[in-house]
N, C-alpha and C positions, 0 to 999 in steps of 0.2 A: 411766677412764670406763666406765661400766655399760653391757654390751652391747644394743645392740639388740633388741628381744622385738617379737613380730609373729603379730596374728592375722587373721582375720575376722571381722565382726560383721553379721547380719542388720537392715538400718537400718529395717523394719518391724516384727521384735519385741524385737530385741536379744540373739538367742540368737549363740555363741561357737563357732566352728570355727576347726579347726587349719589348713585348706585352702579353698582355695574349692568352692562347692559351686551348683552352677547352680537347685535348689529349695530353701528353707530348708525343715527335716523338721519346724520346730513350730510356721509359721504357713504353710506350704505356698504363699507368696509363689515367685516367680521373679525371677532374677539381683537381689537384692536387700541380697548380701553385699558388704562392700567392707573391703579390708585397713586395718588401724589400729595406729600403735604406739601399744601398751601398756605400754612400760620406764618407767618414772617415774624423778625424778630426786632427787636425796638430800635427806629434808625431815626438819626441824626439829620435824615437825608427829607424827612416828610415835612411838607410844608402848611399847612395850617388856613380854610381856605379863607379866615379872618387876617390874616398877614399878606394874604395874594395885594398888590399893589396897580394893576391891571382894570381898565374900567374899557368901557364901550367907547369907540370911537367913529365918528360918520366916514362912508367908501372916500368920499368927496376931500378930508380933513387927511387923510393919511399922506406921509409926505412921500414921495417916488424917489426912491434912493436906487443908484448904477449899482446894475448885478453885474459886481468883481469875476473874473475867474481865470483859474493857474490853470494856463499851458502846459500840459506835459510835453516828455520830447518824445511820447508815441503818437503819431497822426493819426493812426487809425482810433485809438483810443478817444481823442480829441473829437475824433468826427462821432463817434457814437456817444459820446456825453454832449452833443451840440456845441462844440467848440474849447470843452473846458471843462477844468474840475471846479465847483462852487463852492465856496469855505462856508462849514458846516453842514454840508451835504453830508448823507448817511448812505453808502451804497452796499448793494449784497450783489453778492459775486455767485453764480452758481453755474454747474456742469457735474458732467460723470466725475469719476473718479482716474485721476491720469489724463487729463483732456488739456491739461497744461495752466491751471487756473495760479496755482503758488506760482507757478516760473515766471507766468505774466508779470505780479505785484511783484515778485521780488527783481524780474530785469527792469520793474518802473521806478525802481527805490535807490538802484544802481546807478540806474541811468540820467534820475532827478539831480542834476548838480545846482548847487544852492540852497536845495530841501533839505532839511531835516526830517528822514524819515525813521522811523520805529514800526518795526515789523515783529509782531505778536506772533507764534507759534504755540498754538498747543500739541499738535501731533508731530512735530520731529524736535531733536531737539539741536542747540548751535553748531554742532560740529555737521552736521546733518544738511543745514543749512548754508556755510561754508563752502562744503564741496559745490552745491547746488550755483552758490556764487560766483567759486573758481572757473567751474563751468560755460559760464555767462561771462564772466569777466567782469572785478572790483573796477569801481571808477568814483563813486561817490564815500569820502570819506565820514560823512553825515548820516549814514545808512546804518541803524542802531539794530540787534537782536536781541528780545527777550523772549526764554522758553518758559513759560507760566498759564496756568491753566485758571488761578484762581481769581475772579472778578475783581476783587478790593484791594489786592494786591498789583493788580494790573491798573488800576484806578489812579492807585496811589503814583507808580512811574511815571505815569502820562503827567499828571501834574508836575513831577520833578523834572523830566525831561523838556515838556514843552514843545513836543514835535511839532511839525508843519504839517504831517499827512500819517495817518497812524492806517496799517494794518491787521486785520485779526485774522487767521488764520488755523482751528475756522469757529464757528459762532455755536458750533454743535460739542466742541469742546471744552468749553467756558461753564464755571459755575461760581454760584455766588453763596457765599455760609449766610445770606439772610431766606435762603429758599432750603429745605433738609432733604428733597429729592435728590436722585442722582444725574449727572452730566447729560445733556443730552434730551432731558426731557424738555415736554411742553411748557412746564413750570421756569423749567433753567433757561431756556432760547429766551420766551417771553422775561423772564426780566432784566437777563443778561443784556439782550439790545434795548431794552429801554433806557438802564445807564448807560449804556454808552451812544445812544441817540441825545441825553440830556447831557451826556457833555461834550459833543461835538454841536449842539447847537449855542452853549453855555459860553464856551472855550473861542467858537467858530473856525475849527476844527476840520476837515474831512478825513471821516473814517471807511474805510474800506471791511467789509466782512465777506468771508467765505461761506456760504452754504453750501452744505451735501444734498444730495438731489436720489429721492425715493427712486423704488422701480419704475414709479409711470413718469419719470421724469423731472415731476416739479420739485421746488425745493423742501427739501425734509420740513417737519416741525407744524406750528400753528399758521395759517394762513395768516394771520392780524402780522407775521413776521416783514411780511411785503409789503404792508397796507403800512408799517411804522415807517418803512425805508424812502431814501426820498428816489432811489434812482435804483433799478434791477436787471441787472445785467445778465445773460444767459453763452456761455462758450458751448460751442455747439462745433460737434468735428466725428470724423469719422477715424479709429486708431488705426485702419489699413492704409490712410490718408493722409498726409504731409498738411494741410489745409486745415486751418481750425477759421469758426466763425462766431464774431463776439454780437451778438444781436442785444436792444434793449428793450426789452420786455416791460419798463414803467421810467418814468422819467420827468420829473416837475420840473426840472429847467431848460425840456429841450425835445426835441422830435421822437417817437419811438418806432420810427423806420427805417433808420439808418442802421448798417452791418459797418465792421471791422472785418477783414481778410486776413491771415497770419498764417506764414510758413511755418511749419514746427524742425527744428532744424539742431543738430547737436550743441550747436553754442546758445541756443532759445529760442523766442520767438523771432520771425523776420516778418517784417510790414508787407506786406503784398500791395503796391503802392497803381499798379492793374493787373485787377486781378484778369479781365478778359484775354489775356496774352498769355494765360498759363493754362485758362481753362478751356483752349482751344486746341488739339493736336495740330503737329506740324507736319501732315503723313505726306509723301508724295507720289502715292500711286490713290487712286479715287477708288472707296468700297462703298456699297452700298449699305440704307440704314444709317446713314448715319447726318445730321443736318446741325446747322448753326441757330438760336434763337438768340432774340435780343429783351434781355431781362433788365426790369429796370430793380433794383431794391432801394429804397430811399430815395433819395436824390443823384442816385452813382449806377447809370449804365453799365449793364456785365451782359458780355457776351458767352453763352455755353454752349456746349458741344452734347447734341442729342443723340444717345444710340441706341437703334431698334434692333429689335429677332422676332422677324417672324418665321415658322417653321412649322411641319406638317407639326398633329398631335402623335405621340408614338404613344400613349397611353388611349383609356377612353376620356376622361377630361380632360380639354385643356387647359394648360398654365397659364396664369396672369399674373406675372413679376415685374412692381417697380423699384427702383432703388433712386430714390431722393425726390419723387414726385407720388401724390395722391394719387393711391390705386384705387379707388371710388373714381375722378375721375378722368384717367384712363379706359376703364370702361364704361365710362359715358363716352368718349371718342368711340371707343372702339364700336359701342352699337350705334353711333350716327354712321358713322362709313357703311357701316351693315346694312343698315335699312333705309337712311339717303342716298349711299353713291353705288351701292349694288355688289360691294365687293364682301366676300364670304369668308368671313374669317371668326366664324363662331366655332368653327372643326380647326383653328390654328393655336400652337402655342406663341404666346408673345410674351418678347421681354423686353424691359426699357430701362436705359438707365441714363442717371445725367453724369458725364464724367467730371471727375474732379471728387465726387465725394460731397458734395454740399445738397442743400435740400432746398427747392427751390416753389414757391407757392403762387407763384408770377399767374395768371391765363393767359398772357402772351405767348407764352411756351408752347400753347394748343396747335398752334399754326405750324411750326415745325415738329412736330411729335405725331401728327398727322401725315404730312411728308416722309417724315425719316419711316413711319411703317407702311407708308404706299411704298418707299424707295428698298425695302426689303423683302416686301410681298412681292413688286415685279420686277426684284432684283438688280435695280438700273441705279446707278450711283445719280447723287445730285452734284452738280456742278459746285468747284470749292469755293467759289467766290460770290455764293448765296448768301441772304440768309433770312430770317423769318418774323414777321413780331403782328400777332394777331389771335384774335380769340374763335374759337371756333363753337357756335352756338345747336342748340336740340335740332334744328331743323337745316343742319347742313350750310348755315350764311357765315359768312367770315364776319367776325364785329372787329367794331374798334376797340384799341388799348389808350391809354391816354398818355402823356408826353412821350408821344411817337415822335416826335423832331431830336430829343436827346438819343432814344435809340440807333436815329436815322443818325445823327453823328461819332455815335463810339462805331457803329459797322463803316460809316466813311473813314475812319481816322485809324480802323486796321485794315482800309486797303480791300474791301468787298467793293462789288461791281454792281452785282443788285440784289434786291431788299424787297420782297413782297409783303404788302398790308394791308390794311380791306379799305376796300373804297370810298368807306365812311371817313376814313381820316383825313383826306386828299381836302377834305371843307378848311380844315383847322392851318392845313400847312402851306408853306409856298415850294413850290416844289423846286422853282429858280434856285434854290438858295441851297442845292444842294446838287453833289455833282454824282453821285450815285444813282443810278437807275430805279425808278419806282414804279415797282409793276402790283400796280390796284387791282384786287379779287374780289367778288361778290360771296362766290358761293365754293366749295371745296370740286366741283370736278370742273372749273376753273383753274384752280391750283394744279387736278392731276394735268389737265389739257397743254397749260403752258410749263408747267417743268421738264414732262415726257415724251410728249410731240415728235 
């Protein structure tokens, strides 16, 4: 029998000590280390690196083979994977807890007709999932459940079944009897997706894995977890919010700027197919505070709906509240106004939020966020048929944003009248070509002079 081997492992970054150590030295975590056997046990599976059959071959000699890829029948899914799923891609699925991440995979398993899907579950078990189903509504009679927690035993199915698109559900609950640690550790994550990384590229295969997501957010476990996967998907949603968003965080066969929009909805997810028409109110009496910007994410124009407060301070300091944009800087706005355009709102509280519930990291957003707290400070509504898309820089100049013509077309195409952007952009566009009004600004008391005139 193969001696016992024994480390530590940092269960916040996954870095490896010979001893305990009360700060980890590479995410500067505290007591965060905990001991793990690492001895494996004698496998069948190792391959000998005199047996490897694999030699060196010139860039120029390799032959270019058509990258395949399955269509889901979720769109939004498709646009965040670049068009498709890739057989034997390995992707990790992560969000909060309750954010909707099982209901996504298991409405894509329902809804895959001609797939053979297998949907792993360690954390509920079939009858659990079932409900979940009924919920959503059966349609795919190919859509397989298994409640099993143990790696070799989940190995061994996949082989006998032969799915088209396997689920795991989630990657924190998996363990393998060649590792003696418990679930969940750095030891069990790290080899657990390594099988099954080597047999979704073995098999060609796409396997889908859930990760849980620590308190700062990222996905629990060893970082090398993200670094094995080919594709990292992030659902990101607010639970007072109907709106979930699937953004892609790493992605080798495709863009990593493109989002997914999804309504969360009792029968499951619903595509949000524009999202600008939801994220806009439809008020009709004009308040003030409140302004349109035009955001691009990806390659997909969204238009949102900016709302300020400003207000005396009733304390001695004032508040500075954002909800879904960097509060850093916000008050970098807020001291350009101050100190370039003269307006005194160091003794004011402010508050901003983007409606809808989404997070939005655009600097085209600057230009109306600027607006909507001029238009609450001198309490004068802006006209509804505005709307905004410009950066606003340390010395008070409006800059440009870049494919300002696609912005200029999702605000024509819901019917805005006109569309302020900084003068710099007026070089790159034809302005003919569009039927919306283009009012070019330099500098921000530009902006105040022609909105409140």
């Amino acid at each position: 029998m193969a001696k016992l081997k024994k480390a530590y492992f940092c269960q916040n970054c996954g870095a490896q000590a010979s001893k305990w150590v009360g700060k980890c030295p590479s995410c500067g975590e505290w007591n965060t280390y905990v001991e793990e056997i690492i001895e494996k046990g004698n496998s069948n599976s190792t391959v000998k690196s005199s047996q490897s059959k694999s030699k060196p071959v010139a860039v120029q000699d390799v032959e270019n083979q058509p990258q395949l890829r399955y269509r889901t029948p979720n769109q939004e899914l498709n646009r965040v994977l670049g068009g498709g799923i890739v057989p034997g891609a390995l992707h990790l699925f992560g969000g909060e807890p309750g954010i909707g991440k099982s209901t996504l995979l298991l409405q894509l398993g329902l809804a895959w007709q001609g797939i053979k899907v297998l949907y792993v579950s360690g954390e509920e078990s079939q009858q659990q999932i079932k409900m979940r189903a009924e919920r959503i509504g059966i349609s795919n009679k190919q859509c397989f459940l298994l409640a099993e927690t143990n790696l070799q035993s989940i190995l061994q199915h996949l082989e006998k079944e032969a799915a088209d698109v396997i689920v795991i559900d989630s990657i924190q609950t998996l363990h393998s009897s060649l590792i003696e640690s418990s679930a969940g550790s750095i030891s069990q994550i790290r080899e657990c997706a390594g099988e099954l990384m080597r047999f979704a590229k073995q098999s060609s295969t796409p396997v889908f894995l859930v990760g849980h997501i620590n308190k700062e957010g990222s996905i629990a476990g060893p970082k090398v977890l993200e670094h094995m996967v080919d594709v990292v998907l992030q659902f990101e949603g607010d639970r007072n919010h109907m709106y979930r968003i699937l953004r892609s965080a790493k992605n080798r066969f495709g863009p990593t700027n493109e989002l997914g929009i999804f309504e969360m909805q009792g029968s499951g997810l619903k595509e949000v197919a524009n999202p600008s028409e939801i994220l806009i109110s439809n008020r009709k009496e004009q308040l003030s505070g409140s302004a349109i910007a035009s955001s691009l994410e990806g390659m997909r124009p969204i238009l949102i709906e900016i709302q300020a407060l400003v207000s005396s301070a009733a304390y001695g300091t004032p508040q500075r509240s954002a909800t879904g944009f960097d509060l850093r800087r916000l008050n970098m706005l807020l001291a350009v106004l101050e100190k370039r355009c003269g307006f005194r709102l160091a003794s004011k509280d402010v508050f901003l939020n983007l409606a809808g519930g989404i997070k939005v990291e655009d600097p085209a957003l600057d230009l109306a966020i600027v607006s909507a707290i001029l238009s609450s400070t001198e309490d004068i509504p802006i006209a509804p048929k505005v709307c905004f898309a410009a950066e606003v820089g340390l010395s008070g100049e409006i800059r440009p944003v870049n494919k300002v013509d696609q912005r200029i077309q999702e605000a024509q195409k819901l019917g805005f009248e006109k569309m302020f952007i900084s003068k710099y952009n007026l070089k790159s566009i034809q302005t003919t070509d569009f039927k919306i009004e283009l009012i070019s600004v330099g500098k921000v008391e530009e902006v105040f002079n022609k909105l409140f005139s």
